[in-house]
TIFIKE-212025 format. One record per residue (C-alpha): residue number from 1; residue in one letter; x, y negated, z. Coordinates in steps of 0.05 Angstrom, whole numbers. Layout:
% residues N
+-----+------+--------+--------+--------+
! pos ! code !      u !      v !      w !
+-----+------+--------+--------+--------+
! NUM !    a !      X !      Y !      Z !
...
+-----+------+--------+--------+--------+
This chain:
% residues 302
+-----+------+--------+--------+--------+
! pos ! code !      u !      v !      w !
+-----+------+--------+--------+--------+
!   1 !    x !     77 !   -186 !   1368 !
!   2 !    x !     63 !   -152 !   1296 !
!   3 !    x !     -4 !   -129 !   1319 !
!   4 !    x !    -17 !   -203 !   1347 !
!   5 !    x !     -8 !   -220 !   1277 !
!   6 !    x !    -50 !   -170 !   1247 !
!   7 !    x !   -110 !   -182 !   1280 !
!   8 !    x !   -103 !   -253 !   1267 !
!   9 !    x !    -99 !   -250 !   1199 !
!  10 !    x !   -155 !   -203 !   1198 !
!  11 !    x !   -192 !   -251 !   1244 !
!  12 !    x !   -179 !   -310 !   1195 !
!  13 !    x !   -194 !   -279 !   1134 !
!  14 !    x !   -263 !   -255 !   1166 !
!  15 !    x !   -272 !   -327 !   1172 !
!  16 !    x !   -248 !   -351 !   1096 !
!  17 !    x !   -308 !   -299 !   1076 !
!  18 !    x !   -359 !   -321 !   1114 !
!  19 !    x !   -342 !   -394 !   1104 !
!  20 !    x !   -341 !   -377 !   1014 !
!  21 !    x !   -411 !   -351 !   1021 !
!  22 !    x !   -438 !   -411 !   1052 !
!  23 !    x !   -401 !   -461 !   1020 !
!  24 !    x !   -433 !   -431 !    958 !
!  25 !    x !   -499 !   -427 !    994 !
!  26 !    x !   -500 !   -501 !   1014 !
!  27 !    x !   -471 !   -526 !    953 !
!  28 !    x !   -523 !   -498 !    910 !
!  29 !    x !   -585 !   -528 !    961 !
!  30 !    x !   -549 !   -595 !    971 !
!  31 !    x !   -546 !   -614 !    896 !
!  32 !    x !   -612 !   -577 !    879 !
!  33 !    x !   -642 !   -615 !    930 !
!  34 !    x !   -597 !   -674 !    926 !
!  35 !    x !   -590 !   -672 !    993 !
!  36 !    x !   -531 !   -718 !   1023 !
!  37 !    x !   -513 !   -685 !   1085 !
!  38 !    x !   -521 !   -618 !   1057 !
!  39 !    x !   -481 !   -620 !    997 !
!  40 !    x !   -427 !   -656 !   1034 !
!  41 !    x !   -435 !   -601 !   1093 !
!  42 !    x !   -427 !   -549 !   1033 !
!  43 !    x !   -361 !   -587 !   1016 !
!  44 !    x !   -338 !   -579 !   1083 !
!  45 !    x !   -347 !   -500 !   1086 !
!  46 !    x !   -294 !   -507 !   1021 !
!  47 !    x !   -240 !   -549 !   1062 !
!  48 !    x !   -254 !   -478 !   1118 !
!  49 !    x !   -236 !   -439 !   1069 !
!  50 !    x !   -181 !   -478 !   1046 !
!  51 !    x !   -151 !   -484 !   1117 !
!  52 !    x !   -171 !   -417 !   1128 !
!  53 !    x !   -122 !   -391 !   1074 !
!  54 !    x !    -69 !   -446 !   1095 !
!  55 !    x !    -78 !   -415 !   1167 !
!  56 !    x !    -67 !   -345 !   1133 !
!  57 !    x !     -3 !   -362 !   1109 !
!  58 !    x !     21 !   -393 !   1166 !
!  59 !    x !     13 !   -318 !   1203 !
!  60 !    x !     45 !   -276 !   1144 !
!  61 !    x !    106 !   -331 !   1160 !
!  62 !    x !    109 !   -301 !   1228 !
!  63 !    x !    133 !   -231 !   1197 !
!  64 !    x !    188 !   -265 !   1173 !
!  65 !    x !    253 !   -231 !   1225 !
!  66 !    x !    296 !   -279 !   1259 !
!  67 !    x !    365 !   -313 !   1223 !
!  68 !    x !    415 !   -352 !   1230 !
!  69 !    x !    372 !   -407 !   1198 !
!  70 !    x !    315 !   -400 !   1251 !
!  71 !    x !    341 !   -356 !   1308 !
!  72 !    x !    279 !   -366 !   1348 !
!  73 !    x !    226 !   -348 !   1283 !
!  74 !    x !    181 !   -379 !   1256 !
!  75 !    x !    128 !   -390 !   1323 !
!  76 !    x !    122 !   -464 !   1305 !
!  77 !    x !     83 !   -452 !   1237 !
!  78 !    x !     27 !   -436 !   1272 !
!  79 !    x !     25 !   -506 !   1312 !
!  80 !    x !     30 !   -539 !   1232 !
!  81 !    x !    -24 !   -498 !   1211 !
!  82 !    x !    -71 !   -524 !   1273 !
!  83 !    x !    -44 !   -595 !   1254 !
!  84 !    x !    -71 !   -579 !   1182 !
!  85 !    x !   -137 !   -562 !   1195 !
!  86 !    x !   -146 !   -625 !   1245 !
!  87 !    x !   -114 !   -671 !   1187 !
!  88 !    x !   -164 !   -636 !   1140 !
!  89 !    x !   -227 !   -655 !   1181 !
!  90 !    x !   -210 !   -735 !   1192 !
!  91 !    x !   -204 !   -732 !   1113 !
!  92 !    x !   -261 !   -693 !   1111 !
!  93 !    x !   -303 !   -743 !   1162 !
!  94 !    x !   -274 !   -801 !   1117 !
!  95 !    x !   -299 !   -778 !   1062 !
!  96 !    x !   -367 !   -768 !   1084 !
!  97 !    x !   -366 !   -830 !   1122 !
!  98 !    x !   -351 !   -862 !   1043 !
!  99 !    x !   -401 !   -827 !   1011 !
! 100 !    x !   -459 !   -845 !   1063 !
! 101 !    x !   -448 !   -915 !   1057 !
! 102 !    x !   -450 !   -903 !    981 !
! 103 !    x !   -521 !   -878 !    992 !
! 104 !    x !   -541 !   -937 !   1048 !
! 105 !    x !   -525 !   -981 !    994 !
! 106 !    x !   -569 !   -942 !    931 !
! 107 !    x !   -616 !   -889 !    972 !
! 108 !    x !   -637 !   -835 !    925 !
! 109 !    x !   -700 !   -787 !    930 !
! 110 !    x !   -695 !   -728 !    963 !
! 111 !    x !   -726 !   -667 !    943 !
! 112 !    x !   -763 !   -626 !   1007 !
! 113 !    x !   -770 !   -559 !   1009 !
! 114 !    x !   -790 !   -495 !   1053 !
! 115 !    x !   -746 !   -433 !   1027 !
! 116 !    x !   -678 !   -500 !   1024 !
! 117 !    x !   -696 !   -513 !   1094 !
! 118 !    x !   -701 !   -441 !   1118 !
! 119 !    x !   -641 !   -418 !   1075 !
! 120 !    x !   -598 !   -480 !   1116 !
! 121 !    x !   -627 !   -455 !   1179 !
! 122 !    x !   -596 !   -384 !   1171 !
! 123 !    x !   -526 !   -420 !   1160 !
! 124 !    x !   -529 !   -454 !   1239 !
! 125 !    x !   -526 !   -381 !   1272 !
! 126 !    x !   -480 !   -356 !   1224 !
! 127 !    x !   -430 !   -403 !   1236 !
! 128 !    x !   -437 !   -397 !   1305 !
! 129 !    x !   -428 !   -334 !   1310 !
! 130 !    x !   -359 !   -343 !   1273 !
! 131 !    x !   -341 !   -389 !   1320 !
! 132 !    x !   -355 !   -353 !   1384 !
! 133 !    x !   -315 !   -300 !   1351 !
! 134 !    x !   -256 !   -346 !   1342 !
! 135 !    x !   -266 !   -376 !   1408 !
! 136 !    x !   -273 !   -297 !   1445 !
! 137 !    x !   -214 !   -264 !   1409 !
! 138 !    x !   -165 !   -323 !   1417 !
! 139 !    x !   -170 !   -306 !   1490 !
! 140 !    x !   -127 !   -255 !   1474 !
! 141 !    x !    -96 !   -288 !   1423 !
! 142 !    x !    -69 !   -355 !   1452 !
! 143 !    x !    -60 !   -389 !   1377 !
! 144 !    x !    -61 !   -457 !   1376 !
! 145 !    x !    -82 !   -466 !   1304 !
! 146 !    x !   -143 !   -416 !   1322 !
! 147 !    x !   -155 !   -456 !   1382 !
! 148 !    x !   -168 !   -516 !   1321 !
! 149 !    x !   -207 !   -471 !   1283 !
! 150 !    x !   -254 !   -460 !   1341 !
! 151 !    x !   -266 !   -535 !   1355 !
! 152 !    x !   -281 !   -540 !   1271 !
! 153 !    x !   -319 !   -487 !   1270 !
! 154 !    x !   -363 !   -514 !   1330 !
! 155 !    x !   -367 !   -584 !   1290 !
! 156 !    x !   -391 !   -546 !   1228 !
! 157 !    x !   -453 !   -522 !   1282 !
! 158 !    x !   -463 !   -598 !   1291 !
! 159 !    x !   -455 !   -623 !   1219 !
! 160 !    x !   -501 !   -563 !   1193 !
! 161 !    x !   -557 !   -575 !   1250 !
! 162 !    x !   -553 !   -656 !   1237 !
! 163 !    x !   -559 !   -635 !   1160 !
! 164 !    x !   -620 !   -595 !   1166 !
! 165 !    x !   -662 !   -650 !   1213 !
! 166 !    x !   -635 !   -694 !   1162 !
! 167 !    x !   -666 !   -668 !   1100 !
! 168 !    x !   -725 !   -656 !   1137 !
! 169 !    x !   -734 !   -721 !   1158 !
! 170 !    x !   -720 !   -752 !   1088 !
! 171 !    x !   -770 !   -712 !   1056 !
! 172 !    x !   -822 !   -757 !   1100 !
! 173 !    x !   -795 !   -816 !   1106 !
! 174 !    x !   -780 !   -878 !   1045 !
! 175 !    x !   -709 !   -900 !   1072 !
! 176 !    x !   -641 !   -870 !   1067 !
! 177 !    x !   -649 !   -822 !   1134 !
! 178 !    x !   -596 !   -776 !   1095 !
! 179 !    x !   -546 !   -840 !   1088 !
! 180 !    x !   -552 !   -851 !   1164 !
! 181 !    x !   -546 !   -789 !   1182 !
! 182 !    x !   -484 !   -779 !   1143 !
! 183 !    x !   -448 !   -847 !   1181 !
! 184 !    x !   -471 !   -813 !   1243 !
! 185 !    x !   -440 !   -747 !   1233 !
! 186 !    x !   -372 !   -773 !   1196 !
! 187 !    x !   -361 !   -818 !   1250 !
! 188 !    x !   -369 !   -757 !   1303 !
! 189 !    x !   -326 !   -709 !   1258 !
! 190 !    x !   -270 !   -770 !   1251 !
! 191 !    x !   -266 !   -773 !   1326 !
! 192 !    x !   -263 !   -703 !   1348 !
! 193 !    x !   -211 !   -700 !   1292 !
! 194 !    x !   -163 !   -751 !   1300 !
! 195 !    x !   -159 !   -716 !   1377 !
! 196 !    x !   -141 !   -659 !   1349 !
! 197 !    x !    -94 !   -692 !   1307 !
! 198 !    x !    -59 !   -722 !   1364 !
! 199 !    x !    -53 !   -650 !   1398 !
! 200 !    x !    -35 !   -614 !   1353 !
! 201 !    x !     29 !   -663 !   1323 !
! 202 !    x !     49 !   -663 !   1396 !
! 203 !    x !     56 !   -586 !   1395 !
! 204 !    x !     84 !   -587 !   1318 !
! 205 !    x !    144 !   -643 !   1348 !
! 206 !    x !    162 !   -626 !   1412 !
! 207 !    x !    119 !   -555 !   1429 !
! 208 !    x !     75 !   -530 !   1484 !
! 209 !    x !     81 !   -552 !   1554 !
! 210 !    x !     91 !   -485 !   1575 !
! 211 !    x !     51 !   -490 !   1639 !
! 212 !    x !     36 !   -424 !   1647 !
! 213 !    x !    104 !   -404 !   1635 !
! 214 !    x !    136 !   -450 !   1687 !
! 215 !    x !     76 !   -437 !   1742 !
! 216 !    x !     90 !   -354 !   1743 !
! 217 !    x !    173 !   -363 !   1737 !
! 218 !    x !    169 !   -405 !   1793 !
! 219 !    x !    124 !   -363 !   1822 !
! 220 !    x !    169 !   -300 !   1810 !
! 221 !    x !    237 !   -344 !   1834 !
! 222 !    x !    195 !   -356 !   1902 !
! 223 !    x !    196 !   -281 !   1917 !
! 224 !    x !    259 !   -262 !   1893 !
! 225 !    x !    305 !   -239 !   1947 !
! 226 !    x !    371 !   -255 !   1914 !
! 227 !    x !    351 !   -328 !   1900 !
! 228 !    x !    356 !   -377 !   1961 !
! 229 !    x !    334 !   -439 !   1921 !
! 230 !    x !    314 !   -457 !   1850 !
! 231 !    x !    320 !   -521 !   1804 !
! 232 !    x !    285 !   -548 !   1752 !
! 233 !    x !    250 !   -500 !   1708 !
! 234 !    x !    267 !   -522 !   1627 !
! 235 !    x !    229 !   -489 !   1565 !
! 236 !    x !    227 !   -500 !   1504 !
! 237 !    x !    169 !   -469 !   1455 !
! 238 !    x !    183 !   -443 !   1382 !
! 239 !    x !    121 !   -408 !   1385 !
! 240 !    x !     78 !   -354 !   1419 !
! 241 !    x !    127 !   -306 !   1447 !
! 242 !    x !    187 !   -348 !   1440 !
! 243 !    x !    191 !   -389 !   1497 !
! 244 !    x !    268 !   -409 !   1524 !
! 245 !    x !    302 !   -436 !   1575 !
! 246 !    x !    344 !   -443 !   1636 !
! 247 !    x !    337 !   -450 !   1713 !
! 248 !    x !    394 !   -473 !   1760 !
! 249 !    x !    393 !   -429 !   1817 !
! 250 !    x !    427 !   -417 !   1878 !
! 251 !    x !    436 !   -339 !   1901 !
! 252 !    x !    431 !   -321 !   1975 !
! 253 !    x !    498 !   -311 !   2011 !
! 254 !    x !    504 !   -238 !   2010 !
! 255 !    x !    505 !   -233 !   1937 !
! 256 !    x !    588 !   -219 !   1917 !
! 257 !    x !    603 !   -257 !   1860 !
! 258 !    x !    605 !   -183 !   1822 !
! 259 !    x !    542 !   -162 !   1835 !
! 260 !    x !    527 !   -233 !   1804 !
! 261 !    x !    523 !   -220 !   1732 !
! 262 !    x !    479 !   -161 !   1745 !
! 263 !    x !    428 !   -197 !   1776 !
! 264 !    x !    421 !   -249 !   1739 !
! 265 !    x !    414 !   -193 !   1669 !
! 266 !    x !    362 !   -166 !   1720 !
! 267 !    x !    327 !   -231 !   1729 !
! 268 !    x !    334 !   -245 !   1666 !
! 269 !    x !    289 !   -174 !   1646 !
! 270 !    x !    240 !   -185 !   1703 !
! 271 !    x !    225 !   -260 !   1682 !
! 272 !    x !    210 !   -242 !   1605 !
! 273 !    x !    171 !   -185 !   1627 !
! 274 !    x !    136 !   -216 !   1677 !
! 275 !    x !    120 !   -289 !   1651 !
! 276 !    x !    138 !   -283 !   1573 !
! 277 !    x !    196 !   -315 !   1575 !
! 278 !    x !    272 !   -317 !   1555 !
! 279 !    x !    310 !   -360 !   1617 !
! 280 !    x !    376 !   -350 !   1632 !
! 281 !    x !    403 !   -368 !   1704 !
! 282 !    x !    459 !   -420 !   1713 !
! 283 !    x !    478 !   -406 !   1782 !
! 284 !    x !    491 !   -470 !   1827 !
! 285 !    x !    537 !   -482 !   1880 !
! 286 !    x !    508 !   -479 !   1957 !
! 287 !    x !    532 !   -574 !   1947 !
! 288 !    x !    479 !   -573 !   1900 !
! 289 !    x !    425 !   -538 !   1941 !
! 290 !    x !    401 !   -606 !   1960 !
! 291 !    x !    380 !   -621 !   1894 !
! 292 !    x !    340 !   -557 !   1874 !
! 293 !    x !    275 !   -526 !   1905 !
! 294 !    x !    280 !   -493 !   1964 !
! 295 !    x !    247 !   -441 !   1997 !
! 296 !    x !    208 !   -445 !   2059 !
! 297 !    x !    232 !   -408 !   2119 !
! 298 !    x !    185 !   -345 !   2108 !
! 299 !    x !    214 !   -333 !   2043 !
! 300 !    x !    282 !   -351 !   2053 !
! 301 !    x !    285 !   -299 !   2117 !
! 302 !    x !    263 !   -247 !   2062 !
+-----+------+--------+--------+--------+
């Protein structure tokens, strides 16, 4: 779990450099070129960084231990951080949305130039690159607020490729091409956002779905020789790694009532090994069979 953290942080703050360097990079060519789209691009790469560091902080809260206050840690911070960044970018796409009308309504000059255009260019891969990375080692990873990051960091791709065709348009053309670019773009950015928004509050209020979780314990109960049948699965998420619950079950007939405790410790082991999760049994009654899953007759002659 530590080293999860690590490399996350490490991953992150890769990402808070990268995104420094060009929001420098575009802020400078936006305002010398008074470019709309890429000065307010260049103000986006500051809100990465900002939810960059917020994201940071959100993993150093992870190496907080376990008490009495939070028994389960502190898994959910992660989910807040993810609903952070997606809160960030509907602000963000406001805010350029604002701004572009600004210019619809009093169009100012824009400025053309080679080395601004090739120098904008450069940023597109860049970016790109940082997001595959995101995208590649959250595989491994599984963080939701990552998962965010990745879906930003693809937008930036967007934003930064609408911002370059953009100024070169307006260097040609008499009307505000920058100001409609920049309704375009905010409009796109607001939508993506307020989805991720909406995912993300569901995982910060009431966690994960745990579908993955549920699919391989039920899985694992199927094949389990001292289980004859199996209720409904219940999880709850407090964060990557600390995934509860409980599952009625009903044990076959040859299990004694003292070998019992031991197998349910045993399933206990198995099932957090197995499927990354805590779930104790509560066995049922044989009356209550007809309520629970059952096995078919394959697995039940087993």
């Amino acid at each position: 779990m530590k080293q999860r953290i690590k490399q996350s942080i490490i991953l992150l703050s890769i990402g808070v450099a990268v995104n420094v360097a060009l929001a420098i990079t575009k802020m400078y060519v936006g305002i010398s070129v008074n470019s709309l789209c890429i000065t307010l691009d260049g103000t986006n790469s500051l809100f990465d960084v900002l939810t960059g560091i917020i994201t940071v902080i959100a993993f150093a809260a992870l190496f907080a231990p376990r008490s009495e206050n939070a028994p389960f840690g502190y898994g959910r911070s992660e989910y807040l951080a993810g609903f952070i960044v997606a809160v960030v970018s509907v602000v963000m796409g406001g805010l350029f949305f604002m701004r572009s009308l600004n210019r619809l309504a009093m169009p100012e000059p824009v400025w053309f130039g080679w080395q601004s255009c090739v120098i904008i260019a450069v940023a597109i891969p860049v970016k790109l690159a940082i997001g595959l990375l995101y995208y590649f080692y959250n595989k491994k990873l599984q963080s939701k607020a990552i998962a965010a990051i990745v879906v930003d960091s693809f937008l930036d791709v967007g934003i930064t490729s609408a911002s370059l065709i953009s100024f070169a348009v307006s260097g040609r053309a008499d009307y505000a091409v920058d100001a409609i670019f920049g309704i375009v773009i905010s409009v796109i950015v607001v939508v993506f956002a307020i989805i991720m928004v909406c995912q993300n509050l569901k995982c910060v209020v009431k966690g994960d779905d745990c579908e993955d979780e549920r699919e391989a314990i039920t899985k694992y109960l199927a094949g389990c020789e001292y289980i004859r049948s199996a209720g409904e699965i219940v999880l709850h998420d407090y964060g990557f790694g600390a995934r509860t619950g409980t599952v009625r079950a009903v044990f076959a007939s040859d299990v004694t009532r003292e070998d019992m405790e031991l197998l349910e410790r045993k399933i206990y082991e198995d099932i957090e090994k197995e499927c990354g999760a805590k779930v104790w049994i509560i066995p049922m009654s044989a009356e209550s069979e007809q309520n629970s899953y059952v096995k078919d007759d394959s697995e039940a002659e087993k």
